[in-house]
DRENVEXDREN-382237 format. One line per field, with one value per residue (C-alpha): residue number from 1; x, y, z negated. Coordinates in nm, 3 decimals, always signed. Layout:
BEGIN
i	c(NUM,...) $
east	c(X,...) $
north	c(Y,...) $
up	c(Z,...) $
END
This chain:
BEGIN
i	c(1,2,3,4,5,6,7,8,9,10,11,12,13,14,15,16,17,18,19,20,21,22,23,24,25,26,27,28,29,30,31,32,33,34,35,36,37,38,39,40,41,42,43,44,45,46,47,48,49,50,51,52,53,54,55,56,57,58,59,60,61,62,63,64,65,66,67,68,69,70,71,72,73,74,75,76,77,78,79,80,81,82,83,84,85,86,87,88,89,90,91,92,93,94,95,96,97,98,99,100,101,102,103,104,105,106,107,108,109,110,111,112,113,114,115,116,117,118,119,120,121,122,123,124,125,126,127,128,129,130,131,132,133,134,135,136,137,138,139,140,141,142,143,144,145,146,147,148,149,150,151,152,153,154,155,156,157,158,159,160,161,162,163,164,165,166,167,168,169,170,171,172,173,174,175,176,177,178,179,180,181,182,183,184,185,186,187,188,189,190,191,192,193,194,195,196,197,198,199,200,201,202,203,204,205,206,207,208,209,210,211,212,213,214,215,216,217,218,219,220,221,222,223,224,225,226,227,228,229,230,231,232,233,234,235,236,237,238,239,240,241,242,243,244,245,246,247,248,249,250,251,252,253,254,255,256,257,258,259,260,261,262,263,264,265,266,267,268,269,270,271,272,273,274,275,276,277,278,279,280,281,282,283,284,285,286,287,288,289,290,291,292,293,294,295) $
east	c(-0.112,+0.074,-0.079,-0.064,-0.041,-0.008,+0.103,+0.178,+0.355,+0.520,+0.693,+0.831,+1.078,+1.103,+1.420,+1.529,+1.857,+2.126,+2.047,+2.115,+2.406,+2.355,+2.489,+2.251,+2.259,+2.019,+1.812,+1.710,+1.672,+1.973,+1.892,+1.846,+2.152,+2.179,+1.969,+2.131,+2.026,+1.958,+1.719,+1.633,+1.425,+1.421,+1.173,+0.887,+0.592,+0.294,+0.241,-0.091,-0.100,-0.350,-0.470,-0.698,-1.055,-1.109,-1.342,-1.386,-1.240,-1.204,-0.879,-0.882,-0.648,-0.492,-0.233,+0.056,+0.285,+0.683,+1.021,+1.008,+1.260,+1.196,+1.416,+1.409,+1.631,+1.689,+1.816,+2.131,+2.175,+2.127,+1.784,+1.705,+1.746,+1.531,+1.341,+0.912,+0.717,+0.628,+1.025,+1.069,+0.787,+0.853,+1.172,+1.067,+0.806,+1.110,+1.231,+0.967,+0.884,+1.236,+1.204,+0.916,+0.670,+0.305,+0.231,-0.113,-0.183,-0.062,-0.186,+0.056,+0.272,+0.213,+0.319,+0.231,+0.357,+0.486,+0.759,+0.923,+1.294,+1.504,+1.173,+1.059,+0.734,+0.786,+0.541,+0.674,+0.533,+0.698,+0.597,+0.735,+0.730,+0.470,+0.260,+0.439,+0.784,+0.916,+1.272,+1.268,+1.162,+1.084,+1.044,+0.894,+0.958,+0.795,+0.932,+0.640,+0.712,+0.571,+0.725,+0.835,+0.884,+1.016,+0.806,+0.927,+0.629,+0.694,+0.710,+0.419,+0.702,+0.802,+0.439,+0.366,+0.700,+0.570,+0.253,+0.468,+0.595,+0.252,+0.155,+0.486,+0.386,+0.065,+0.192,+0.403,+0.133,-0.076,+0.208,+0.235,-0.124,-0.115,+0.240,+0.071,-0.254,-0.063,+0.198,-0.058,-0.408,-0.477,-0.350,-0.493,-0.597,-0.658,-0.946,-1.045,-1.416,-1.614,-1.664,-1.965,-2.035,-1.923,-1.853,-1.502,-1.317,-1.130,-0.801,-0.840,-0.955,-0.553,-0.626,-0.942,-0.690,-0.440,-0.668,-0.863,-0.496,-0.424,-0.703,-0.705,-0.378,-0.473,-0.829,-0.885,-0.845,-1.137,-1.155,-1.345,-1.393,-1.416,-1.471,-1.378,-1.372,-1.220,-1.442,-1.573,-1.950,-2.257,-2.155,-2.443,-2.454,-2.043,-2.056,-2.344,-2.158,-1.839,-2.054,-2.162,-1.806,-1.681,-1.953,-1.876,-1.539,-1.671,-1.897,-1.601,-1.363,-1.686,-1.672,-1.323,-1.428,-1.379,-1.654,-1.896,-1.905,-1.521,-1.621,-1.795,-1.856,-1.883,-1.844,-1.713,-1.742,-1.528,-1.571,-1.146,-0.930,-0.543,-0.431,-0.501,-0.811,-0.745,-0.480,-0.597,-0.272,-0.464,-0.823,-0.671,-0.491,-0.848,-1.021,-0.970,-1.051,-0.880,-0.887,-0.898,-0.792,-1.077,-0.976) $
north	c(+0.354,+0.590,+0.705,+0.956,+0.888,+1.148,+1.014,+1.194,+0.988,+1.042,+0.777,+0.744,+0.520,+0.467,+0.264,+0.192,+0.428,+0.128,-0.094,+0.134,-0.080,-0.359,-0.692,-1.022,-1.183,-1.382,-1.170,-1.328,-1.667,-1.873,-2.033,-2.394,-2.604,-2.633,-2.342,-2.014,-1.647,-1.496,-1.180,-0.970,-0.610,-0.390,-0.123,+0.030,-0.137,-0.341,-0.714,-0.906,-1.128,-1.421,-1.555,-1.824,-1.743,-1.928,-2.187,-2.153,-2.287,-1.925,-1.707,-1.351,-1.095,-0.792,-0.585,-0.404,-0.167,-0.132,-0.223,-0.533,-0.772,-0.978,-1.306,-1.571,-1.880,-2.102,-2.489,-2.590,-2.912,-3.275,-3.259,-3.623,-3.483,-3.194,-3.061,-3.070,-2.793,-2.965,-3.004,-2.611,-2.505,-2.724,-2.532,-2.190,-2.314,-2.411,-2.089,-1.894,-2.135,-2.096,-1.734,-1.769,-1.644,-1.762,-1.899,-1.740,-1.951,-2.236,-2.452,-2.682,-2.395,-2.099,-2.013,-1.667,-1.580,-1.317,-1.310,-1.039,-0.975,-0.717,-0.498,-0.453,-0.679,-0.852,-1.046,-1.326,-1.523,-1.788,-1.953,-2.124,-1.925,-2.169,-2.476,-2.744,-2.605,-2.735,-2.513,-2.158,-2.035,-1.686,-1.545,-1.259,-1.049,-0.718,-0.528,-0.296,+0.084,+0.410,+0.628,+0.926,+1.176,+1.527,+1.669,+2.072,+2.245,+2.531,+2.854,+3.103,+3.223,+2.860,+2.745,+3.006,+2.894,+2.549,+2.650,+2.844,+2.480,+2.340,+2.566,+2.547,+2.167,+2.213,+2.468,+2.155,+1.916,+2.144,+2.170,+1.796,+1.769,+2.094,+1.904,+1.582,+1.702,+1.908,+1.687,+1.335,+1.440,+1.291,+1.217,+0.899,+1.006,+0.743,+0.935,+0.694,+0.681,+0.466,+0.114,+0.141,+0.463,+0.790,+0.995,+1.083,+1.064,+1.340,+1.263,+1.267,+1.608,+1.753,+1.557,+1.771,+2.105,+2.014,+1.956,+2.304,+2.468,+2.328,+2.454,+2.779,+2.838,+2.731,+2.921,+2.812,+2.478,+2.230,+1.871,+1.538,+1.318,+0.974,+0.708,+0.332,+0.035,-0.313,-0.614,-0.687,-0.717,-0.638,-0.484,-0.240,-0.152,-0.060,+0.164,+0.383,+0.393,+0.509,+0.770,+0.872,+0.938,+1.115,+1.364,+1.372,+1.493,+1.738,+1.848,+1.893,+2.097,+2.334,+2.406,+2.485,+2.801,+2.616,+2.730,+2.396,+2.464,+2.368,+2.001,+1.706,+1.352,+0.995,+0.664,+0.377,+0.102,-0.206,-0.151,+0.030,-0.144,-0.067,-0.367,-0.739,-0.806,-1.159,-0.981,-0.740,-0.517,-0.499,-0.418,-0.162,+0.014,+0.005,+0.143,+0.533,+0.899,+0.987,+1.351,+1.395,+1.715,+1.795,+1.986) $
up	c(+2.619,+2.392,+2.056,+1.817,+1.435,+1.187,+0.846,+0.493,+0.257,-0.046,-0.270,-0.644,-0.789,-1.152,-1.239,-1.547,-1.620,-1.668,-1.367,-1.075,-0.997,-1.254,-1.085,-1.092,-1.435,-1.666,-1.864,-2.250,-2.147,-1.961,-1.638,-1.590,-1.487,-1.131,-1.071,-0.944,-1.007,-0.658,-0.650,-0.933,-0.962,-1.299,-1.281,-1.471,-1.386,-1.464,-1.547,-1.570,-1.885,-1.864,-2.208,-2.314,-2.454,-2.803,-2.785,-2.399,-2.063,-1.910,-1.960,-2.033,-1.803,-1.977,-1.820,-1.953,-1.830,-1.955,-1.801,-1.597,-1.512,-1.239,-1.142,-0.902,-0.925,-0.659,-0.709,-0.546,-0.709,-0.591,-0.431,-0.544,-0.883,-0.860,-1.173,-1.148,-1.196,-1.514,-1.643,-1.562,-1.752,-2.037,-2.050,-2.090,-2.268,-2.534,-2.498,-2.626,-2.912,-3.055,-3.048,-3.251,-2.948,-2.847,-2.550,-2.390,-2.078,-1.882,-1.609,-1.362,-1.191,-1.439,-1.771,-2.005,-2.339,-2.537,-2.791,-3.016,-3.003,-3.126,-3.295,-2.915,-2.797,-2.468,-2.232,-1.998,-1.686,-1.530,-1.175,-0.866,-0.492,-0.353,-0.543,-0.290,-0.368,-0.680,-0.613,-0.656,-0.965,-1.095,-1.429,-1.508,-1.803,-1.943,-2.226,-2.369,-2.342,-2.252,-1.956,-2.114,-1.775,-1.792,-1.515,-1.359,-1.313,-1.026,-1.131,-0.939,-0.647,-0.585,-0.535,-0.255,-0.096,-0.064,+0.049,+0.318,+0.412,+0.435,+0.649,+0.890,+0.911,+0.991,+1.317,+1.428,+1.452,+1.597,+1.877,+1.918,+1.961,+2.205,+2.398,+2.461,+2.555,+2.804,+2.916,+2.896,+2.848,+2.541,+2.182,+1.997,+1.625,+1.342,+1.150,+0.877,+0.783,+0.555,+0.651,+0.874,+0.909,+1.062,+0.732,+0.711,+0.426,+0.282,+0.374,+0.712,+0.715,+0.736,+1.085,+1.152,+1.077,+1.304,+1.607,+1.562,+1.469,+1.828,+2.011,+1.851,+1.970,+2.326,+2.311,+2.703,+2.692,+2.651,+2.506,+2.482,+2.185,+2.272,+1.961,+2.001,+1.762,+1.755,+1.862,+1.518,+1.467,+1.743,+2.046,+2.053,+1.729,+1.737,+2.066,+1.856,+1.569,+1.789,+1.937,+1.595,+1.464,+1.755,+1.709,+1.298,+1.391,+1.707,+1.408,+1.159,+1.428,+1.512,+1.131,+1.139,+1.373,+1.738,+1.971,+2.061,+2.409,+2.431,+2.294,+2.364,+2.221,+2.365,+2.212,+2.424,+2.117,+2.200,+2.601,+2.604,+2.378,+2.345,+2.177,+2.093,+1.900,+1.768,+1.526,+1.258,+1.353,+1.711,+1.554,+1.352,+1.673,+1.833,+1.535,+1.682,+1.783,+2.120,+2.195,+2.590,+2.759,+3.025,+3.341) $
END
């Protein structure tokens, strides 16, 4: 069965200016021997710091944000000769003592310090991909800064131009929604609600626009909510609480100005599901809204 997913995304990178083509290469401290640099990110971003309480067992966790450099090392040497956990730690544990640094926490597989270099304050973690694997190693290291951004605020003409494209969006989601409830009879809509209940959250309300954009532009046409959920939890008590949201959203398109008589709301529960339910992927596809054209 086909669905219908409407997503809004937007996405930021922050790179730091002189690595946009920056090859691979150790960064303060040189790798071990046999070890050999294979994957490395430099960004502005956050690192959790885990420090020891005095005179207590537990660890305090601070985080900081600045321009990390993150590297993984891989060995390629004899395998027979293959550094422990312990021997890689002890190394960057050397490190950070001859820079004059502190070392914050450490267990078998982890290692946190800080050190000074230069006039600029770092922090530093060092770990291993998995706790069996005593071969890839990455280190972790976060130079303390601010993020100084020069944001462009639109000027008052600009603004209503991208409201214009707002709007021009919304008219061609309301024509999907109108196309496939013409051409298949339905469109499946992931509304997202709070756990357990039939509240809907606020950004699924752009959803909620669409659908009465769509049936205001086809004022004859009349529809059927149906609610279903994944096979989590009492069978009873989900088909209710399906019914329950696919009236919340009837409710929320009779707001936006459609006449009531044009709607109407059933929940199925777990009774019609679309995809697996032993996977969480499948639950999620279940977890929906399907709009049904009604002849």
């Amino acid at each position: 069965m086909k669905k219908f997913l409407m997503i809004l995304s937007l996405s930021l990178c922050l790179a730091l200016p002189a690595c946009a083509a920056e090859e691979l290469k150790d960064f303060i401290f040189r790798g071990m021997q046999d070890y050999k640099l294979y994957n490395q990110t430099r960004n502005f971003e956050r690192l959790e710091i885990r420090s020891a309480k005095p005179e207590s067992t537990e660890t305090e966790r601070t985080t900081y944000e600045g321009n990390r450099v993150w590297t993984n090392y891989y060995y390629q040497g004899d395998a027979s000769a293959r550094p422990s956990h312990l021997q890689a730690l002890r190394y960057y544990k050397a490190g950070v003592e001859k820079l004059g640094g502190e070392i914050l926490w450490e267990d078998e597989t982890n290692l946190h310090a800080s050190f000074e270099r230069g006039g600029k304050q770092y922090y530093m973690t060092v770990g291993f991909t998995s706790s069996t694997s005593t071969g890839d190693i990455y280190v972790t290291i976060l130079e303390l800064a601010g993020l100084e951004q020069d944001v462009d605020i639109l000027d008052d003409d600009e603004i209503i131009v991208e409201e214009n494209i707002i709007e021009e969006k919304k008219s061609a989601e309301a024509e999907i929604i109108v196309k496939k409830l013409e051409e298949e009879g339905f469109v499946t809509l992931y509304i997202n609600f709070d756990s357990g209940k039939y509240t809907i959250k606020p950004e699924s309300y752009k959803i909620i626009d669409d659908i009465a954009a769509a049936l205001k532009a086809k004022p004859a046409m009349k529809v059927k909510l149906e609610g279903h959920t994944d096979n989590v939890g009492n069978a009873r008590a989900n088909k209710k609480l399906s019914d329950d949201r696919a009236k919340a959203v009837m409710d929320a398109i009779v707001a936006k100005g459609i006449d009531k008589a044009r709607l109407s709301a059933q929940g199925f529960g777990l009774e019609k599901p679309i995809a697996d339910n032993k996977t969480e992927e499948g639950r999620a596809k279940n977890r929906r809204v399907e709009l049904v054209r009604v002849d």
